[in-house]
C-alpha positions as CSV (number, residue, x, y, z in Angstrom):
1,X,98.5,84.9,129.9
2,X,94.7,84.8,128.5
3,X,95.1,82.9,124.7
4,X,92.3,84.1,122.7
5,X,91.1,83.9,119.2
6,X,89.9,86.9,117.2
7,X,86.2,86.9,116.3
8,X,85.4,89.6,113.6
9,X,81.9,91.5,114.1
10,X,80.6,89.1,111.4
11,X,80.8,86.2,114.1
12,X,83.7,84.3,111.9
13,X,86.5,83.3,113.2
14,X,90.0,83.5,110.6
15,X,92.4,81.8,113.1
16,X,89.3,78.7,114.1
17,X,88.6,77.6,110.8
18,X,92.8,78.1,109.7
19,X,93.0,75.4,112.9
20,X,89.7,73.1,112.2
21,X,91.3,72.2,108.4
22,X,94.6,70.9,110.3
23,X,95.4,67.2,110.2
24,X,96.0,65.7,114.1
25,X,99.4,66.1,113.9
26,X,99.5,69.9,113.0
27,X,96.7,70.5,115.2
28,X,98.3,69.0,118.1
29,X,101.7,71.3,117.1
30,X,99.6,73.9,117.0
31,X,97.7,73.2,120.9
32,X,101.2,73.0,122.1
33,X,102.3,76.9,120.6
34,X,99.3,78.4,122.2
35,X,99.6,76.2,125.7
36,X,103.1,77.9,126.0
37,X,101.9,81.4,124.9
38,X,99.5,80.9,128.0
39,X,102.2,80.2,130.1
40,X,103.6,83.1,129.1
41,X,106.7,81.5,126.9
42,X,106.7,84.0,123.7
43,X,110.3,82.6,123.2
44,X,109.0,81.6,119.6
45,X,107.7,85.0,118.5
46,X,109.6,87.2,116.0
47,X,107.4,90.6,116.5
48,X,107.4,91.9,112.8
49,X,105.8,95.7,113.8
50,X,103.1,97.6,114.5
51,X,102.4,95.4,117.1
52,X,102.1,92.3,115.2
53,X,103.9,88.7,116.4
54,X,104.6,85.8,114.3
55,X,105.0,82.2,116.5
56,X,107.2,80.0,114.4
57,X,107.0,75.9,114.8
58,X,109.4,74.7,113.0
59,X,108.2,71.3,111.8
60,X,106.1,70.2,108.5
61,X,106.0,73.0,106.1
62,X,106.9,75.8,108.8
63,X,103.6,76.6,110.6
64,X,103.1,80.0,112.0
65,X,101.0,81.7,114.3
66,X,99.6,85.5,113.9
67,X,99.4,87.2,116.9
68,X,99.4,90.4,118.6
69,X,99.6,91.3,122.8
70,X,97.1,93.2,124.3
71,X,98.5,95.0,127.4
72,X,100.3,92.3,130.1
73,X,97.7,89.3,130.4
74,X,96.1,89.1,126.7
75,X,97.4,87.5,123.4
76,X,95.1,87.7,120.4
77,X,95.1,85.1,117.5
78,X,94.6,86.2,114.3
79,X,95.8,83.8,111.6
80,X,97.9,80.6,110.6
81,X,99.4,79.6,108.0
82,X,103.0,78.4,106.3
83,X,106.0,79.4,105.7
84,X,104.7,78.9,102.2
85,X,101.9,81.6,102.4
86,X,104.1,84.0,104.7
87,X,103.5,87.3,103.0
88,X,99.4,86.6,102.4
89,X,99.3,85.3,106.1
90,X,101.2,88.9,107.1
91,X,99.2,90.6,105.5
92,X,95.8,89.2,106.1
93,X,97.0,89.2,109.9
94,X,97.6,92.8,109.4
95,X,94.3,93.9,108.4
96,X,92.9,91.9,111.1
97,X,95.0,93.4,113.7
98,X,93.9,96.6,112.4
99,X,90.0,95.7,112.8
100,X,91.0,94.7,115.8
101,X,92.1,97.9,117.1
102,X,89.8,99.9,115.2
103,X,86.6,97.8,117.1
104,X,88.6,98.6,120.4
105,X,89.0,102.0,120.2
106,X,85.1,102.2,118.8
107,X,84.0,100.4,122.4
108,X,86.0,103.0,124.2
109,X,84.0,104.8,126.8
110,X,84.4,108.8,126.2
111,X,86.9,110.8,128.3
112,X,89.6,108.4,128.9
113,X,92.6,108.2,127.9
């Protein structure tokens, strides 16, 4: 599996600075998550809908990971946050997921399907 994060047209990057403002520990949590989503071990993702995954660590405040799969080699990464923040995090994810796919379809060469 290809791990990457989601850069908006703007050039930011939601899920990079969510990941730079982590202490060590968290950080190091959170290196762990996305090493086993590379390995292809989405064991820890509760898919929500509409193609959306949240990756749950349970340990400090319950981080989580917002993420969505993009065909059979490609995980996106949208967000993070706490169990604290869930709803916002959702929904900001959401949008983001929806730019996402809005961007993709805009790239889309003519005449395929």
């Amino acid at each position: 599996m290809i791990v990457q994060e989601y850069i908006r047209e703007d050039g930011s990057n939601p899920f990079g600075s969510w990941f730079g403002d982590l202490d060590p520990q968290a950080a190091a949590k959170v290196a762990t998550a996305t090493l086993r989503l590379e390995m292809g071990n989405t064991s820890n993702v509760k898919w929500i809908g509409g193609g959306l995954g949240e990756y749950r660590i349970d340990w400090g405040p319950g981080y989580r990971l917002y993420l969505a799969q993009d065909g059979d080699a490609l995980i996106i990464l949208f967000v993070g946050g706490t169990k604290k923040r869930q709803q916002a995090d959702i929904d900001r994810a959401g949008a983001l997921l929806a730019e996402y796919k809005a961007r993709k379809a805009a790239v889309k060469p003519s005449g395929r399907r």
